[in-house]
C-alpha positions as CSV (number, residue, x, y, z in Angstrom):
1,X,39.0,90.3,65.4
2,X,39.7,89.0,68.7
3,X,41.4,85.9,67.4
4,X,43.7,88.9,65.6
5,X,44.2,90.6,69.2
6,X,45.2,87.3,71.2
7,X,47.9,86.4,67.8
8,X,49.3,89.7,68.4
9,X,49.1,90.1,72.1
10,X,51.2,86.2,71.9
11,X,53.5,87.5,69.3
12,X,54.1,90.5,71.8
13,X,54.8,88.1,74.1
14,X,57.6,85.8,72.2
15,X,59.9,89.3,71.2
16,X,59.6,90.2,74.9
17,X,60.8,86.6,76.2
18,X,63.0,86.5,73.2
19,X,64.5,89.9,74.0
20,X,65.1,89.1,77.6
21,X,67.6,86.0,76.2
22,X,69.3,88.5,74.2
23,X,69.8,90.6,77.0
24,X,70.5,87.5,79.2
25,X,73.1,87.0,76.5
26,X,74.7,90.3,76.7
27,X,75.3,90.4,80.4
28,X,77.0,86.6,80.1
29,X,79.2,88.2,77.3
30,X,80.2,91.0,79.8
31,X,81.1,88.4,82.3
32,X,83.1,86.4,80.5
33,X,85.0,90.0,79.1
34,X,85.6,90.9,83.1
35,X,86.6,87.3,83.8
36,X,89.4,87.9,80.8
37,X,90.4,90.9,82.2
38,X,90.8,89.9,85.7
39,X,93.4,87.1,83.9
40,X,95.1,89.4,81.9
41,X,95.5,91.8,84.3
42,X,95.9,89.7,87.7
43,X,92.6,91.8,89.1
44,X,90.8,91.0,92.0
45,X,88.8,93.6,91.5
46,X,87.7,92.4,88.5
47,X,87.7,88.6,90.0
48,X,84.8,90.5,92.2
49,X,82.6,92.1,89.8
50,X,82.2,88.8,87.7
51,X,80.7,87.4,91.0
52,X,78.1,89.9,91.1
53,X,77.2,89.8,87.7
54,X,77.0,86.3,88.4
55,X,74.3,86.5,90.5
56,X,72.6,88.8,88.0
57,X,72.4,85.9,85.3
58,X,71.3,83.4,88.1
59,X,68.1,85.7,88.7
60,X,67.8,86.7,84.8
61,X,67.8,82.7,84.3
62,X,64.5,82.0,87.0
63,X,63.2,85.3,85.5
64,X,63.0,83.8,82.0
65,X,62.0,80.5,82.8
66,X,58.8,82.0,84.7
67,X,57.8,83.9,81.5
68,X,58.2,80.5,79.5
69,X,56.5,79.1,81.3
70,X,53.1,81.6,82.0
71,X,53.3,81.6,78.0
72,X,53.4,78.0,77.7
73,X,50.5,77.6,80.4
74,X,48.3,80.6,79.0
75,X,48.5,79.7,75.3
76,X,49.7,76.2,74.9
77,X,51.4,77.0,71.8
78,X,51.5,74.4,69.0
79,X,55.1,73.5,66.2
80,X,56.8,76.0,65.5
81,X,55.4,78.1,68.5
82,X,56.6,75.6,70.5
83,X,59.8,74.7,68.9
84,X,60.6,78.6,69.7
85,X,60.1,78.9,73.6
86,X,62.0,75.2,74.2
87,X,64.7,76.3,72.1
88,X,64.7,80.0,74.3
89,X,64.6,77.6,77.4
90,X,67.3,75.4,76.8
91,X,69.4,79.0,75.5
92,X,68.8,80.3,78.5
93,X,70.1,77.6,80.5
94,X,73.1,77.5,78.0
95,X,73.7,80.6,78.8
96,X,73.3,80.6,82.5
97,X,76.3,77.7,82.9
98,X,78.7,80.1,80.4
99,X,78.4,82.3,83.4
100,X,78.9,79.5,85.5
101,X,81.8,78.9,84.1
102,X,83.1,82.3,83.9
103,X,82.4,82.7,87.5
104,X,85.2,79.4,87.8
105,X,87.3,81.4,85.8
106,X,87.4,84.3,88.2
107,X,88.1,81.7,91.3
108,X,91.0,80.1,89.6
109,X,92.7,83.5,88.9
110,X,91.8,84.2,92.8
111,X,93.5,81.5,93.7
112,X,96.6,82.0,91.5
113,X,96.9,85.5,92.7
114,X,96.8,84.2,96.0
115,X,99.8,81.8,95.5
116,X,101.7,84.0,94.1
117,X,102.9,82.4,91.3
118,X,100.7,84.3,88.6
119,X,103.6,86.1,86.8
120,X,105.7,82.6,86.7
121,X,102.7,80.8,84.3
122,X,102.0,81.1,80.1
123,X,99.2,82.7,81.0
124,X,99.0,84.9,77.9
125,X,98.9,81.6,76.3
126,X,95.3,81.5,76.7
127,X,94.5,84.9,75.1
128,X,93.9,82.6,71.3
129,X,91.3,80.5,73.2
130,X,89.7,83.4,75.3
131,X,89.0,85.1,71.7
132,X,87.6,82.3,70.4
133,X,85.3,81.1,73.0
134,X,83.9,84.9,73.3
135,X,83.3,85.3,69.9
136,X,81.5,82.0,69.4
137,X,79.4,83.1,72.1
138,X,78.7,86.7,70.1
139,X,78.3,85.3,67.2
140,X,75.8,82.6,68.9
141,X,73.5,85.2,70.4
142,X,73.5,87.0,66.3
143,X,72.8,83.4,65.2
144,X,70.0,83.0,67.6
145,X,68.5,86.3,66.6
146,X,68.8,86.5,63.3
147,X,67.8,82.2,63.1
148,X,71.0,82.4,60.6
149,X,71.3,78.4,59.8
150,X,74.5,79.3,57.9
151,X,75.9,80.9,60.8
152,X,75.2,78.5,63.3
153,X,76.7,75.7,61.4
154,X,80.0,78.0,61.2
155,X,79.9,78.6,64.8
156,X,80.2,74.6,64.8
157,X,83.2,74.4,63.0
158,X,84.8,77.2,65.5
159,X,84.5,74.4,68.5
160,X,87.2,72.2,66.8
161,X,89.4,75.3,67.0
162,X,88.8,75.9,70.8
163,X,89.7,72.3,71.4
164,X,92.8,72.4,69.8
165,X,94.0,75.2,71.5
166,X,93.3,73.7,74.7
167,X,94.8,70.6,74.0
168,X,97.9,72.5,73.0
169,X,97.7,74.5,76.2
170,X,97.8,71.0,78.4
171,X,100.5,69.9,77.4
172,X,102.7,73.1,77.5
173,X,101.0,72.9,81.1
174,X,102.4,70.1,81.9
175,X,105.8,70.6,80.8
176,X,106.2,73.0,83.4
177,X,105.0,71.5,86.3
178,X,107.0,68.5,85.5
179,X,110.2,71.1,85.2
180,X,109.5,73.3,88.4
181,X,107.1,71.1,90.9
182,X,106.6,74.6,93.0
183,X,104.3,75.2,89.9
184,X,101.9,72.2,90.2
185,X,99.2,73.8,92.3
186,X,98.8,77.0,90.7
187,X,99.3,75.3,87.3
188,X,96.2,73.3,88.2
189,X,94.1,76.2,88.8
190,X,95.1,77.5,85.2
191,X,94.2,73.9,83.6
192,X,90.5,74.2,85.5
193,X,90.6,78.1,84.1
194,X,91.2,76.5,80.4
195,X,89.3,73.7,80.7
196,X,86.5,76.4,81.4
197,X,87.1,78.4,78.2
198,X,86.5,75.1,76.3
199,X,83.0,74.9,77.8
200,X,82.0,77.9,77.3
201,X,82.7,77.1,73.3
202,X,80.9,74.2,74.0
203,X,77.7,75.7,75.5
204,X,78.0,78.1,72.4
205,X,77.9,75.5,70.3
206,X,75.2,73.7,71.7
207,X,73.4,77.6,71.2
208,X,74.4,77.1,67.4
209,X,72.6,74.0,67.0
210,X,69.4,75.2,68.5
211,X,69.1,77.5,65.6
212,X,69.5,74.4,63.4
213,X,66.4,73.0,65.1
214,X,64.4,75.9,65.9
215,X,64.4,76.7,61.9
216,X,65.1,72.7,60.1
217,X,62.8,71.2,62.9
218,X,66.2,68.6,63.0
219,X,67.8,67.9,66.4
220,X,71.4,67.8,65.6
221,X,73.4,66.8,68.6
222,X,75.6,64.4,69.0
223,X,75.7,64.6,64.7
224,X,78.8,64.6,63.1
225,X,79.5,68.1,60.3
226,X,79.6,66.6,57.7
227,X,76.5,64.9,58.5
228,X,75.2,68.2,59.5
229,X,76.3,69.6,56.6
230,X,74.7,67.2,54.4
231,X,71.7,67.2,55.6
232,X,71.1,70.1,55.6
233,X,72.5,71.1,52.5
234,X,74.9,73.8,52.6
């Protein structure tokens, strides 16, 4: 009976510390919705709330990784146990550089506002990538939750698309600072802005295959699809 009590009091335990990444997850998504906006829309208002929530993820993050690891420490858990709270630990810290890297997003359309040239750049060229890169991360976090294999391997195909859209929006990029100079430095902050959207697909991706291991045991970074595919069968 009390071997009963401790299983449930540690399963307790793993749905709180796996609800707290979800959450984690949520408030990231949010962020990189306001850092959108404040593009879209020019807003420094909006360039000021993602800072705030960025400190928000920053505690959420040490938060998260103190529960890991009183869990780990209390009940030195054993396979799949342990395959759960490393792959909640290195989510979390996935999730904690998206926000990063939304946070970048919001000082690079500071500093376009601030040079005034922010109605001059294809900055609605970005709107494809933006779309993508936030809904890898949504449909990341459902991947995670729901330990959807099939899913997460989808999410992996998605990456390819961000990239492509980014390399697309360098060289537009470049053509117009090479036809009006005055653009150069504000066309800079935008290729830093991009080049942040791509990494936030990225650290969705690397969310995606986390799944793969956390349910095939199989550590599949750096592993080409169709390899991925292969193995695992789909």
């Amino acid at each position: 009976m009390a071997d009963k009590h401790l299983s449930s009091q540690f399963d307790s335990e793993l749905n709180g510390v796996s609800a707290r990444v979800m959450e984690l997850g949520g408030l990231v998504e949010s962020q990189i919705r306001q850092a959108i906006f404040a593009l879209s829309q020019f807003s420094l208002e909006a360039v000021e709330q993602v800072g705030l929530m960025e400190q928000r993820v920053n505690a959420m993050e040490v938060e998260i990784d103190h529960e890991l690891a009183s869990i780990i420490g209390r009940r030195q858990p054993t396979a799949r146990d342990l395959r759960l709270l490393l792959s909640i630990s290195k989510a979390t810290a996935n999730l904690e550089r998206m926000g990063d890297e939304a946070n970048k997003m919001a000082r690079m359309v500071k500093s376009i506002i601030e040079s005034g040239s922010s109605r001059s750049l294809p900055t609605s060229d970005l709107r494809v990538a933006t779309e993508l890169a936030s809904g890898m991360l949504r449909k990341a976090l459902d991947a995670f939750a729901r330990l959807d294999v099939k899913a997460a391997v989808a999410i992996l195909k998605e990456d390819d698309l961000i990239d492509k859209e980014f390399d697309g929006f360098v060289r537009k990029l470049v053509t117009y600072m090479v036809e009006d100079p005055r653009t150069i430095s504000a066309s800079l902050d935008l290729l830093f802005l991009a080049k942040a959207i791509e990494r936030i697909g990225d650290h969705s991706k690397n969310v995606a295959e986390l799944v793969i291991y956390l349910v095939k045991g199989k550590d599949v970074r750096h592993t080409a699809l169709d390899e991925i595919e292969s193995t695992l069968l789909l």
